[in-house]
C-alpha positions as CSV (number, residue, x, y, z in Angstrom):
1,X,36.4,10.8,-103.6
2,X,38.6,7.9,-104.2
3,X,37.9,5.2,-106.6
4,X,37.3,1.6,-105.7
5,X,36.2,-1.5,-106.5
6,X,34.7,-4.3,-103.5
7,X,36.3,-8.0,-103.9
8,X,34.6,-11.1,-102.2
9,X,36.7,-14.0,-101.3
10,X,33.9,-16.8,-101.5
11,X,36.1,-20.0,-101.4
12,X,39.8,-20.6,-99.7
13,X,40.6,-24.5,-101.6
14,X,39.1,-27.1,-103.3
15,X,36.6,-28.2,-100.7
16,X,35.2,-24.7,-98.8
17,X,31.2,-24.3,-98.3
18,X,29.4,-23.3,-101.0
19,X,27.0,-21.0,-99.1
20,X,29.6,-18.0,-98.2
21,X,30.1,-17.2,-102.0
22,X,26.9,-17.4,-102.5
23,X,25.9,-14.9,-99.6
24,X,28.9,-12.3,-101.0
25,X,27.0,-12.8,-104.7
26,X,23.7,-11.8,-103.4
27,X,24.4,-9.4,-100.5
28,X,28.0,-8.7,-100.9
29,X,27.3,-5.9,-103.2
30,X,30.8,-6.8,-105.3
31,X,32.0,-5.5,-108.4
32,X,34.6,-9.0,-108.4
33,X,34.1,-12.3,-106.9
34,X,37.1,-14.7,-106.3
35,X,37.3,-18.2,-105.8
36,X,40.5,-19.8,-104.6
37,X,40.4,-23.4,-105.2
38,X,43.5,-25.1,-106.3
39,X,47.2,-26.4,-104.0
40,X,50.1,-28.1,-105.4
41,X,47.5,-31.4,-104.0
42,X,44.7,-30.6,-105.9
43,X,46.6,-29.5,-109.1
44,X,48.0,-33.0,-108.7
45,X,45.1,-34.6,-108.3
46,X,43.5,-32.9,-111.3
47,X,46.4,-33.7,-114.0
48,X,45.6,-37.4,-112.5
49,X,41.8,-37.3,-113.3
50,X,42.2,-35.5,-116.9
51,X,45.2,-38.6,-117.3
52,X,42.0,-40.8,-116.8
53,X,39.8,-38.7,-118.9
54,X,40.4,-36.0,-121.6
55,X,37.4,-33.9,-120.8
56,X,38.1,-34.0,-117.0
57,X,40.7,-32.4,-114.4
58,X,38.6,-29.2,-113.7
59,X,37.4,-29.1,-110.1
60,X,35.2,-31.9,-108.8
61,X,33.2,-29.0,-107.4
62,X,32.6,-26.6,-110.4
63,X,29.5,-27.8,-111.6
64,X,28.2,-27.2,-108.0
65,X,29.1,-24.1,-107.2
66,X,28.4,-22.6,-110.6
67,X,24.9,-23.9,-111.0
68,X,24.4,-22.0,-107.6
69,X,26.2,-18.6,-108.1
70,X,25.6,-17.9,-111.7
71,X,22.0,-16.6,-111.6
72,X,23.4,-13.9,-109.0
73,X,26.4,-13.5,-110.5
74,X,24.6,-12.4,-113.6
75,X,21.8,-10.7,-112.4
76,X,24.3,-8.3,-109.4
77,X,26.9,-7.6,-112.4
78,X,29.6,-9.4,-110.7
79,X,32.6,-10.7,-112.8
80,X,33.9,-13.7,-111.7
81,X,37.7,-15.2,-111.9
82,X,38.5,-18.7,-110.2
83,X,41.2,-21.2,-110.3
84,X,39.0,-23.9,-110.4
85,X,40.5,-24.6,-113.8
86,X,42.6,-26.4,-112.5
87,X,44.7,-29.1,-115.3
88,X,41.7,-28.1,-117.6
89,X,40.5,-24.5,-117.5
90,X,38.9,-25.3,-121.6
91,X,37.1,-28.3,-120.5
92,X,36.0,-26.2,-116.7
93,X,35.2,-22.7,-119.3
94,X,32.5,-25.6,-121.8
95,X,31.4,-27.1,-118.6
96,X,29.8,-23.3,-117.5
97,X,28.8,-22.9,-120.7
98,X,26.8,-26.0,-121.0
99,X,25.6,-24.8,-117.2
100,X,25.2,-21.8,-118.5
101,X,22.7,-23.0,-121.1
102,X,20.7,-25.2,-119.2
103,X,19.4,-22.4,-116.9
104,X,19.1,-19.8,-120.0
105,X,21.8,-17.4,-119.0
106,X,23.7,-15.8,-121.4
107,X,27.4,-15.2,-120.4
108,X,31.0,-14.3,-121.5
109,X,33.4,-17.1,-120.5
110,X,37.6,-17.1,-120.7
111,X,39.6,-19.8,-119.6
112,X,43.4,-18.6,-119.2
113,X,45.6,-21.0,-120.3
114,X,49.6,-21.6,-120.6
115,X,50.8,-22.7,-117.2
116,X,50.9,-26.7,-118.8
117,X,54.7,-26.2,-119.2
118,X,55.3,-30.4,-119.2
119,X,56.1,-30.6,-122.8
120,X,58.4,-27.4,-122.3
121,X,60.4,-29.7,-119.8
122,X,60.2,-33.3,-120.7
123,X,63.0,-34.6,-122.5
124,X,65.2,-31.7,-121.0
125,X,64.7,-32.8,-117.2
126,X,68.3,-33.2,-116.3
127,X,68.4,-29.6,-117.0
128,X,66.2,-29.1,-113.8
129,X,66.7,-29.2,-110.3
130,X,64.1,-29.7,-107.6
131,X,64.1,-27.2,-105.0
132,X,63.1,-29.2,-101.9
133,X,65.9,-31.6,-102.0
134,X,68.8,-30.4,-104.8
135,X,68.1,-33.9,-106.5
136,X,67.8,-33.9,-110.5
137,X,64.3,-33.7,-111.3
138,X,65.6,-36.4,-114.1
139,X,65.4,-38.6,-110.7
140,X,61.4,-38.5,-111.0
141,X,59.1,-40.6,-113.3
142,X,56.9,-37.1,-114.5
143,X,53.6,-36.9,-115.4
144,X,52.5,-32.9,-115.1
145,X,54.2,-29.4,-115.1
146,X,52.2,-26.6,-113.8
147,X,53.7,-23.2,-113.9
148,X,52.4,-20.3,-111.5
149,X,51.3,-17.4,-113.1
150,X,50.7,-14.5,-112.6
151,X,47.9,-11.5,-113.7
152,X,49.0,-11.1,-118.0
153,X,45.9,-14.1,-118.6
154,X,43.3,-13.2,-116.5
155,X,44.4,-9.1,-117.6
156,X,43.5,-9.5,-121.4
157,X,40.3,-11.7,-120.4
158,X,39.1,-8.6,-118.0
159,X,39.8,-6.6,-121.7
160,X,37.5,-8.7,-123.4
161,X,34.6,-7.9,-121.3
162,X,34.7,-11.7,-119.7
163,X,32.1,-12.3,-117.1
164,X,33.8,-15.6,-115.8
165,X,37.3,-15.8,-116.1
166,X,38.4,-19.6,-115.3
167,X,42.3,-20.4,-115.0
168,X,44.5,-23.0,-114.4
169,X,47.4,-23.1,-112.0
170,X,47.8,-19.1,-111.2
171,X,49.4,-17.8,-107.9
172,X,46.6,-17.2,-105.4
173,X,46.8,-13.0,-105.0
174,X,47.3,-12.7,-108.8
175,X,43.8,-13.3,-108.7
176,X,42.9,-10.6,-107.1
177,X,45.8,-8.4,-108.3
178,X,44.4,-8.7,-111.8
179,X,40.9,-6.6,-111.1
180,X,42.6,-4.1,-109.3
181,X,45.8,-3.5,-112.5
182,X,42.6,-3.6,-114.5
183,X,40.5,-0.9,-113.1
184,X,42.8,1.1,-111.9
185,X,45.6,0.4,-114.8
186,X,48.7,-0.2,-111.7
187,X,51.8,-0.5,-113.2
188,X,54.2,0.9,-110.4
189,X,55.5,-2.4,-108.7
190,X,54.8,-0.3,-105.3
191,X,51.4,-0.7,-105.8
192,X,51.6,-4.0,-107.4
193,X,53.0,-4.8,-104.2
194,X,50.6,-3.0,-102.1
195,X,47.3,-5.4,-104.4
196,X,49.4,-8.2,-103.3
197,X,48.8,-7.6,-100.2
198,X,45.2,-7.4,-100.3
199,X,45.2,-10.7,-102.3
200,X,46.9,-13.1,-99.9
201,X,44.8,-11.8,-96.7
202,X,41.7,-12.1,-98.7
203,X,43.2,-15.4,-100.7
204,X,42.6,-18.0,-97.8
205,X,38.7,-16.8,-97.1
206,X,37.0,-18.2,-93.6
207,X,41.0,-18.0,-92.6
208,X,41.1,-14.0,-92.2
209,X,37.2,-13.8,-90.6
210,X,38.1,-16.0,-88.1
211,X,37.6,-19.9,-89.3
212,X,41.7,-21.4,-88.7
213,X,42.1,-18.2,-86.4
214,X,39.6,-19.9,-83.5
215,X,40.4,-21.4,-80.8
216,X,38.1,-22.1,-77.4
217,X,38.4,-19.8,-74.9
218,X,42.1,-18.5,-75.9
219,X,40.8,-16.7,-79.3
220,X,37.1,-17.2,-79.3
221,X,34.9,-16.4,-82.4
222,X,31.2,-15.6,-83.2
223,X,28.9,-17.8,-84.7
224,X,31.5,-19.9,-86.8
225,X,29.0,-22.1,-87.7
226,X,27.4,-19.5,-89.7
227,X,30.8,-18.4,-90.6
228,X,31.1,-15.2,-93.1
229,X,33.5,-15.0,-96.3
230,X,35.5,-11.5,-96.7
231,X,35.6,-8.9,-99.2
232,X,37.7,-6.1,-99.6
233,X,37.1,-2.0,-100.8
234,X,40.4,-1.6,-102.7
235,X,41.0,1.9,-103.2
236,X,43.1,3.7,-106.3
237,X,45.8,4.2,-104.1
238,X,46.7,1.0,-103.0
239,X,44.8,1.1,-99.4
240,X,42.1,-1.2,-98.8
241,X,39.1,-1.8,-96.2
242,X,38.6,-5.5,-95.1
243,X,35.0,-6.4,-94.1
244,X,32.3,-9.1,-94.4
245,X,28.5,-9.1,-95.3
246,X,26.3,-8.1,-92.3
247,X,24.1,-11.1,-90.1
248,X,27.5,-13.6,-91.1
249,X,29.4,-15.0,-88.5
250,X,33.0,-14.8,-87.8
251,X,35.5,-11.8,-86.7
252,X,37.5,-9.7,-88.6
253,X,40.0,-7.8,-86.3
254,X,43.7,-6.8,-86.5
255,X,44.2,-10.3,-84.7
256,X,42.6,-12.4,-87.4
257,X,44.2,-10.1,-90.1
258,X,47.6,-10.4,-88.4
259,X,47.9,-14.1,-88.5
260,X,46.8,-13.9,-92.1
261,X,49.6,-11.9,-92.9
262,X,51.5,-14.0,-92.1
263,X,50.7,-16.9,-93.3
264,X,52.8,-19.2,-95.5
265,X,55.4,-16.6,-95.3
266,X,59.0,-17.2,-95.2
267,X,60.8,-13.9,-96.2
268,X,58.4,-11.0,-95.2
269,X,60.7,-8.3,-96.6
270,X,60.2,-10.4,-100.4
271,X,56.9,-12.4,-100.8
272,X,58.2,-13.5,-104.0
273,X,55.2,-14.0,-106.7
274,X,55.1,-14.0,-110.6
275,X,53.8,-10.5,-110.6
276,X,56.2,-8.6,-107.9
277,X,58.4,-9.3,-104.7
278,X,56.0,-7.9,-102.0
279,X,57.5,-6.4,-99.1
280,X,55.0,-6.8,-96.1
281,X,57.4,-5.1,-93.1
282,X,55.9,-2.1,-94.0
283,X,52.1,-3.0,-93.6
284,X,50.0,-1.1,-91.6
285,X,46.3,-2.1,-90.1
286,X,44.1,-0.2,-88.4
287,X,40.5,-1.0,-86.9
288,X,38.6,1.4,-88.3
289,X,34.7,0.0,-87.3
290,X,33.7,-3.6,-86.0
291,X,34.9,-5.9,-88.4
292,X,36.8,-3.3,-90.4
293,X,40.0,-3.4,-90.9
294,X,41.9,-0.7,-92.8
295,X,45.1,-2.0,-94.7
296,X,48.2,0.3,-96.3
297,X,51.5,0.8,-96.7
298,X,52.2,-2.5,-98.4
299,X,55.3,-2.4,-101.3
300,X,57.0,-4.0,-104.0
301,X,59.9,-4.4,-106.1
302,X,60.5,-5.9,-109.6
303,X,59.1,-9.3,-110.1
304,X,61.4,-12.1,-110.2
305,X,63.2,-13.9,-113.1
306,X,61.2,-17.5,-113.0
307,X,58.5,-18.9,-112.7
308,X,58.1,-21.6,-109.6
309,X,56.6,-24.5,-111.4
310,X,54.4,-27.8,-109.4
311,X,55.5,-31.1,-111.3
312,X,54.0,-33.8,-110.7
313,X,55.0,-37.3,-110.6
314,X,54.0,-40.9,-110.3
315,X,55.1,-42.1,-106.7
316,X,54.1,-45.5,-106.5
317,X,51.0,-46.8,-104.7
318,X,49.2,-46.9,-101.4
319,X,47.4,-48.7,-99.0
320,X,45.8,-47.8,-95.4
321,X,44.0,-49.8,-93.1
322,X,42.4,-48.9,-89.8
323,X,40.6,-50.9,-86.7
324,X,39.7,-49.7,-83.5
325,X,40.2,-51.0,-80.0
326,X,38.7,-49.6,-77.2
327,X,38.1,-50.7,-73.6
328,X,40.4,-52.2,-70.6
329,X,44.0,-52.6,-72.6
330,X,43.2,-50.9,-76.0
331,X,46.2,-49.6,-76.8
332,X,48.2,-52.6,-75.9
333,X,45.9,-55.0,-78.1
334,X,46.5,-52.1,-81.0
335,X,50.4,-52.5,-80.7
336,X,49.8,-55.9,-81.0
337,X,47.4,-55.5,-84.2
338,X,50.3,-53.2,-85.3
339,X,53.6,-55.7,-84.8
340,X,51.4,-58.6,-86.4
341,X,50.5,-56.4,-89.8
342,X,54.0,-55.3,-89.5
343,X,55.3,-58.6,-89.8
344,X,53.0,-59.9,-92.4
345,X,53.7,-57.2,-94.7
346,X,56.6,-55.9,-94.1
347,X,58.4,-57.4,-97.4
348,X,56.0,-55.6,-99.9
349,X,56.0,-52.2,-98.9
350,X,58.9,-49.5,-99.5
351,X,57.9,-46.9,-96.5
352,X,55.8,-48.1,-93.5
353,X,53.7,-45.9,-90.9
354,X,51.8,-47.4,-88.0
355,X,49.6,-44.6,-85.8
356,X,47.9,-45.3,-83.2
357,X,45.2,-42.5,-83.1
358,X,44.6,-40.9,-79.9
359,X,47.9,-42.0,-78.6
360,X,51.1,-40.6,-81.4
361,X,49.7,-40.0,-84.6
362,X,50.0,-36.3,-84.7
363,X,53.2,-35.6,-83.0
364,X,54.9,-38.7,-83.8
365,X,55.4,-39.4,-80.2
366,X,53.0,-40.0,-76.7
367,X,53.3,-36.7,-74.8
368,X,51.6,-38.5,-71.8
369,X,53.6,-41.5,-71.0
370,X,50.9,-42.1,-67.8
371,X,47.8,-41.8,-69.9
372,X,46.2,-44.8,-70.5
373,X,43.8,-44.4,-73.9
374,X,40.2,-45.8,-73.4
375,X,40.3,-46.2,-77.5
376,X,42.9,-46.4,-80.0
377,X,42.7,-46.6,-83.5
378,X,45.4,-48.4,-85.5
379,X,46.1,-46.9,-88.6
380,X,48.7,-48.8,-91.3
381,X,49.8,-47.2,-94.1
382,X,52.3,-48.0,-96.5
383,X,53.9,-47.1,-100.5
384,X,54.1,-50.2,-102.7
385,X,55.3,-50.8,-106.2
386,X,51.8,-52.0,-107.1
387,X,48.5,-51.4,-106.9
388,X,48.2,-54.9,-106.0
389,X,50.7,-55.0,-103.1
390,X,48.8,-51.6,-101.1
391,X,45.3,-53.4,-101.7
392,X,47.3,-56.5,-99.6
393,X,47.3,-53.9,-96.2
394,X,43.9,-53.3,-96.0
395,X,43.3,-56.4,-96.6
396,X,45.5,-57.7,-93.6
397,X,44.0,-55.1,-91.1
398,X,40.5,-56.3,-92.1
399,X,41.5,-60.3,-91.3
400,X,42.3,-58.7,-87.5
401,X,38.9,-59.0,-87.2
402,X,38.9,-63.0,-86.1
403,X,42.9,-63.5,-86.6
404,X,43.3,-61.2,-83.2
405,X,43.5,-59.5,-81.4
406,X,40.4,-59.4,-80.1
407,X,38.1,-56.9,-79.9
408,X,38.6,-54.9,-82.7
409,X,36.2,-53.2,-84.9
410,X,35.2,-50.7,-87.3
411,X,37.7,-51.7,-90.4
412,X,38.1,-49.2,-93.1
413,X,40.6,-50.1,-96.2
414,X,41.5,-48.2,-99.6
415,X,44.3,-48.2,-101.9
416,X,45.4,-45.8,-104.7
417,X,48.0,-44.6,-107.2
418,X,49.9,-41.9,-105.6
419,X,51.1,-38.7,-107.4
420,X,53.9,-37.0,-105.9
421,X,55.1,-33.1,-106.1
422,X,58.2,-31.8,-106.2
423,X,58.7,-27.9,-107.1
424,X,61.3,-26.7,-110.0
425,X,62.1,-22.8,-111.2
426,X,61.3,-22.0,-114.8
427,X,63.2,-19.2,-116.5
428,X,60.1,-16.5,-117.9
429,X,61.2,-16.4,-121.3
């Protein structure tokens, strides 16, 4: 018989339900549990919070989630390995510890550290170019460098016998590549290849059971309310069986699984991640029982040179504002709202965007030139050199209120610093 080893996906990002993991820890019967929590966004927004306080930039959901999932984790034998590090996997690795205490657990904790590659760059920035535009990333006023990598970290603290293994910035299927090099000591970049696979269908969560996949009527799902998180029986030979816990709700089919595959992809024939170039052309699926999917053939070829690296950097400030018009002439009474704040602040803003919700905001344009919106929302955002100029917008939307026109309502304001990414390549050495 074939060895494997079962792997629950219980979170997609930052802010997925809690209960799904949970329901994989108790029921799931796992031997690994994976969280995927962390985006070029929320690795930005991190290195922003730790900025404001040392012993911060982990997750704002980690204490959360692990004061739920640790009593099962412990008590089913399930390790667990999560990005939820974020900018500070030591500070994330003594927060579970202190968790850890309080509900008298004993447990083995690693954070994986070394993707903080800022003070390998500053000072040497010109030397760097940033791959969505070509500009020098000596252009950019930096304030983080986060490196993706790949298994080596979360490899030695699987060695040491760690029951939760908490990284920082690490490439979402090296997560679950890791376990599988681990127990079944993979080398051969084929079946590195073939576990990278497996790791980016099972990396987005609620995506391959259905959640993103749903659609009324067109591609209808069960129960997504009640939606289920999958797991995966990864066998020695690279083949895997994607399923879900029993009584959850969602769908996993070769449609579901297909869109999955495909996601975020731009060069099927190399998936390019720190631990191989994945080639997914030669996937194969098969439906094997109701929401079982079997997955194989997936390769791979030698790993690439660099390392893609997230740097973030200080992009100003800004402000929003929103009011809402409804009734006989909304949207014509929005505009208006929208050329008055327009004119009034105009002269302290860098970039400018007026939406009118329900009307352009998403497209960019009115796809239904004789549709006549009961209720608009005007939303104004802009970037400003200060914190003081983007409070100024919300401030102007809100004096709409008796200033006109009339009959607006329901005013919401906020202003922040804004942190910017921009992506750079990092030789490995």
């Amino acid at each position: 018989m074939k060895k494997s080893i079962r792997i629950g996906s219980g979170a997609g990002f930052s802010g997925d339900r809690l209960e799904p993991a949970v329901i994989l820890a108790e029921q799931g019967k796992l031997d690994y549990l994976v969280l995927e929590c962390l985006a070029e966004r929320t690795i930005a927004l991190a290195q922003k919070r730790k900025i404001a306080n040392a012993q911060l930039g982990y997750d704002p959901l980690l204490e959360k989630r692990l004061r739920v999932l640790l009593p099962s984790l412990i008590a089913n034998k399930v390790t667990l390995i999560t990005n939820m590090g974020a900018a500070n996997p030591q500070a994330a690795a003594e927060k579970i510890q202190e968790i850890a205490r309080e509900l008298h657990l004993s447990v083995r904790i690693a954070a994986v550290m070394g993707d903080d590659v800022l003070a390998k760059i500053q000072g040497h920035s010109e030397n760097y170019t940033v791959i969505e535009n070509g500009s020098p990333l000596s252009d950019y006023l930096i304030c983080s460098a986060n490196a993706y990598l790949g298994v080596e970290g979360i490899l030695e603290a699987l060695q040491s016998k760690a029951q939760i293994i908490i990284t920082g910035r690490v490439a979402d299927p090296s997560l679950f590549l890791a376990p599988m090099m681990h127990e079944f000591h993979w080398k051969e970049p084929a079946l590195l290849g073939a576990g990278t696979v497996i790791g980016h269908l099972l990396e987005c969560a609620g995506q391959l059971t259905g959640g993103y996949f749903a659609d009324p009527q067109r591609k209808s799902i069960p129960d997504l309310a009640n939606l289920g998180h999958p797991f995966a029986d990864v066998f020695e030979n690279g083949e895997a069986i994607l399923g879900k816990v029993d009584g959850t709700g969602g769908a996993i089919t070769l449609a579901t699984v297909k869109e999955q595959l495909l996601y975020e992809v731009i060069n099927p024939h190399a998936y390019l991640t720190p631990d191989v170039s994945a080639d997914l052309t030669t996937v194969q699926l098969e439906q094997v029982a109701e929401n079982k999917i079997l997955v194989r053939g997936g390769k791979g070829l030698t790993k690439p040179n660099q390392y893609k690296v997230s740097v973030g950097y200080h992009a100003g400030y800004v402000g929003e504002g929103e009011i809402s018009y409804a009734g006989h002439q909304a949207l014509e009474r929005a505009q208006l709202a929208g050329e008055i704040i327009r004119h009034r602040i105009q002269s302290l803003v860098k970039e400018l965007r007026i939406d009118y919700i329900g009307w352009d905001s998403v497209h960019r344009k009115n796809l239904r030139p004789d549709y006549e919106p009961y209720e608009v929302r005007l939303r104004v955002a802009g970037k400003t050199k200060s914190f003081e100029d983007a409070q100024m917008i919300g401030e102007e939307v809100e004096a709409l209120y008796t200033n006109g026109p009339a009959g607006g309502g329901g005013v919401r304001k906020y202003a922040q610093e804004q942190i910017g990414i921009v992506s750079i390549l990092l030789d490995r050495s």
